[in-house]
N, C-alpha and C positions, 0 to 999 in steps of 0.2 A: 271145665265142668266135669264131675266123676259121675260114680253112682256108686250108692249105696242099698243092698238088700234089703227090701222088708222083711218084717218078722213075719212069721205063717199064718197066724192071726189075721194080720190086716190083708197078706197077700191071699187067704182065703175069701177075704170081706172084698178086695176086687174081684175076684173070679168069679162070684157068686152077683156082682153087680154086672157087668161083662162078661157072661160065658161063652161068647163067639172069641176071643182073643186067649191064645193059648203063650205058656213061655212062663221065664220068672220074671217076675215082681221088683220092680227097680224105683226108688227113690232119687232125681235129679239133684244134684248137689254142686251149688255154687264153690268155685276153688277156694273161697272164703271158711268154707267148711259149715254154711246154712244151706238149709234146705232151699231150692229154688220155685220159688212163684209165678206167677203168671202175672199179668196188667190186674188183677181183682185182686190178688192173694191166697189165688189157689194153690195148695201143692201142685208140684209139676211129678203124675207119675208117669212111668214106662214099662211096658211089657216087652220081652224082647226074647224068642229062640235064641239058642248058642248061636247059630252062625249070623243071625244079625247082632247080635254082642259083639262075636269076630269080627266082623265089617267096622261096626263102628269105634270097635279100638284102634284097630287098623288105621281108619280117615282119620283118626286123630278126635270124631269127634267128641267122645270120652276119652279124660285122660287114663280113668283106670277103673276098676271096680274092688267096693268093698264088700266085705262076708263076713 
């Protein structure tokens, strides 16, 4: 699983929906190269500081990030 940036736009329309969560705006992405869902078919997003980014590239648990 990667991640991929969202555009300002939508990372705006989270922030504004969640203003207690600070960081950038990450779209979960299956290594398949689709977006990844939940059990409903929700997008999966993430908000993440740089050093929890760095962590979890680190674990491995992303393999990387796109921009």
């Amino acid at each position: 699983m990667y991640l991929k940036k969202v555009d300002s736009q939508k990372a705006k329309n989270l922030a504004d929906r969640m203003p207690f969560i600070t960081g950038t705006w990450f779209l979960k992405m299956s290594d398949s190269g689709t977006v990844a869902k939940n059990y409903k078919g929700q997008i999966l997003y993430t908000c993440m500081a740089p050093l929890d980014l760095q962590m979890a590239l680190e674990s491995k648990e992303f393999t990387h990030v796109e921009y």
